[in-house]
N, C-alpha and C positions, 0 to 999 in steps of 0.2 A: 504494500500500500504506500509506502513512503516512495517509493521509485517512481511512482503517480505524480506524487507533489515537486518533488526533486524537478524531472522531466518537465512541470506547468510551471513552474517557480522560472526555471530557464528558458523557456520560450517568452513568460513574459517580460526576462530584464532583455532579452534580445529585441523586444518590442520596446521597452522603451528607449537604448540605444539607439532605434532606428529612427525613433518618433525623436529625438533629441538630436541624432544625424539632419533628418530632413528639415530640423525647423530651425537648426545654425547654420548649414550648407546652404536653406531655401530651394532643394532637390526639387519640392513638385513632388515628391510621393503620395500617391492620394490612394494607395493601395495597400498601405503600410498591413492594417490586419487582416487582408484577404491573402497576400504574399508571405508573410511571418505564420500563418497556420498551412498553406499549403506544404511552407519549406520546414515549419517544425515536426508535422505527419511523416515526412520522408527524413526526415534528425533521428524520428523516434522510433520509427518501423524495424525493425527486425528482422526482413522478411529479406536476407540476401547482402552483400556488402555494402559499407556505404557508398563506396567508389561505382558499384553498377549503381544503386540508386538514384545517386545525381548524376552517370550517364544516363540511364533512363530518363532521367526528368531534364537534361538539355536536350537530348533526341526528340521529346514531347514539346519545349520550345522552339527549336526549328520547324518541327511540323508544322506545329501552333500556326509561325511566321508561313509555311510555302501555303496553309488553309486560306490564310487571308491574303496572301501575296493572286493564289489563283480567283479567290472570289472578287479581287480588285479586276485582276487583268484581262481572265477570260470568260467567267461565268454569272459577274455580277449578285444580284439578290434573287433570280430567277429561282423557281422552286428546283427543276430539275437541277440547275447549277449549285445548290446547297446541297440536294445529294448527295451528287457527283465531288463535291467538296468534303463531305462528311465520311464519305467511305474512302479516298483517297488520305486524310488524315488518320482515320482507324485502319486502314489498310497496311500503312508506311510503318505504323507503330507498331503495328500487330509483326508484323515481316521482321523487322530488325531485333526485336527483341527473341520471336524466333529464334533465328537466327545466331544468337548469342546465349542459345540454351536456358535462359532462366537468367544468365547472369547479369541483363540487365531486365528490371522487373517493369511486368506493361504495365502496373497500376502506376508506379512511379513516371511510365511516359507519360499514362493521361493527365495524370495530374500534371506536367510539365504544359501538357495541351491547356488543360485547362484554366491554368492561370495565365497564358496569351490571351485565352476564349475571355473569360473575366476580367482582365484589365482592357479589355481594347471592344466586345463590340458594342455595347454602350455608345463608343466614339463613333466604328464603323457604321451603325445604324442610324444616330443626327448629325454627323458630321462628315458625310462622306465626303465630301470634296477635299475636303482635309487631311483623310484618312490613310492615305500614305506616309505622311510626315507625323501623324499619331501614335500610328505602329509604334515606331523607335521609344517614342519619349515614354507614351504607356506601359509599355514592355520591360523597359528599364524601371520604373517606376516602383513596378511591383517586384522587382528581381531585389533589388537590396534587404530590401524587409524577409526573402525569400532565402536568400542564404545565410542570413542571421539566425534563422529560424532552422536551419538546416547543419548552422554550424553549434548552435547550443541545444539541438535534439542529438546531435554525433556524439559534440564532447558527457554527455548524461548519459547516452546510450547504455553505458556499463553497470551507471551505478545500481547496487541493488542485485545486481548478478547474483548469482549463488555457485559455488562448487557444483552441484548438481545439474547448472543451466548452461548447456556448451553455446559457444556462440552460433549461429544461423548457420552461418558458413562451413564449420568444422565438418569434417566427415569423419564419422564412425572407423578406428582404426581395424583391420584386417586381422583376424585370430590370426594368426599362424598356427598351421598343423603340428602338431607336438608329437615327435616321434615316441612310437611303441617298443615298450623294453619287454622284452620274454626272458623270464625268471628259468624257465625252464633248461634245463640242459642239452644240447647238443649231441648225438652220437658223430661220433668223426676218425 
């Protein structure tokens, strides 16, 4: 229970670091606690290395970028063009992660999608004429609060382990076969 509080204790001083980054820097981050919980979930997840993790979740942010790079340039808002959008995003993420056996995990890509999806179509949707030059500032936006949250769910990660609890990653070592002694005697 205490690894609960431990893990939410540090996601939130990573938010207010960020929130006291963007309001002496004047960053513009207006995505501060939608990027600080998506990036603390993958800090605190377990589920595979950290290292694939946040490959996972930049592989989800470039998608993120080519979903709305195609729905600018070739397919617009058109119903079939969000499709054709939708499943070329879950396609790309599904594929690669395949691909890499598990070892980068798709939840962590979507979520990477998903806080592109989140910080930007808002913008995409009343401000389309704009929405190219968006991308960038939106996206960045939510990225700082995101690997705040990413780098005080990592450094927590541990605490609270047990001897008993192997890390995610470990693999079960191999018995080796233990040779057979015969007591018995030999005629020779």
């Amino acid at each position: 229970m205490a690894k609960v509080f431990v893990q939410g204790i540090a996601v939130v001083v990573a938010g207010v670091v960020a929130l006291f980054l963007n309001r002496f820097l004047d960053l513009g981050t207006s995505s501060v606690v939608f990027g600080l919980l998506i990036g603390g979930a993958i800090g605190i997840a377990r589920d595979g290395s950290a290292l694939g993790r946040i490959g996972g979740f930049v592989l989800g942010l470039i998608a993120g970028i080519v979903f709305y790079g195609l729905r600018l340039a070739v397919f617009n808002d058109s119903f079939p063009g969000q499709i054709l959008t939708l499943l070329i995003l879950v396609a790309l993420v599904t594929i690669v992660c395949g691909l890499t056996a598990g070892r980068m995990p798709l939840w962590s890509s979507m979520l990477g999608s998903a806080l592109i999806v989140g910080a930007f179509e808002y913008s995409y949707e009343n401000e389309i004429y704009y929405a190219q030059s968006l991308i960038v500032s939106n996206t960045t936006s939510a990225l700082l609060p995101a690997a705040l949250g990413i780098l005080a769910g990592v450094i927590v990660g541990n605490f609270g382990r047990s001897s008993e609890d192997p890390p995610s990653t470990a693999q079960p070592a191999p018995t080796p076969e233990q040779p057979t002694v015969s007591l018995t005697k030999s005629e020779g």
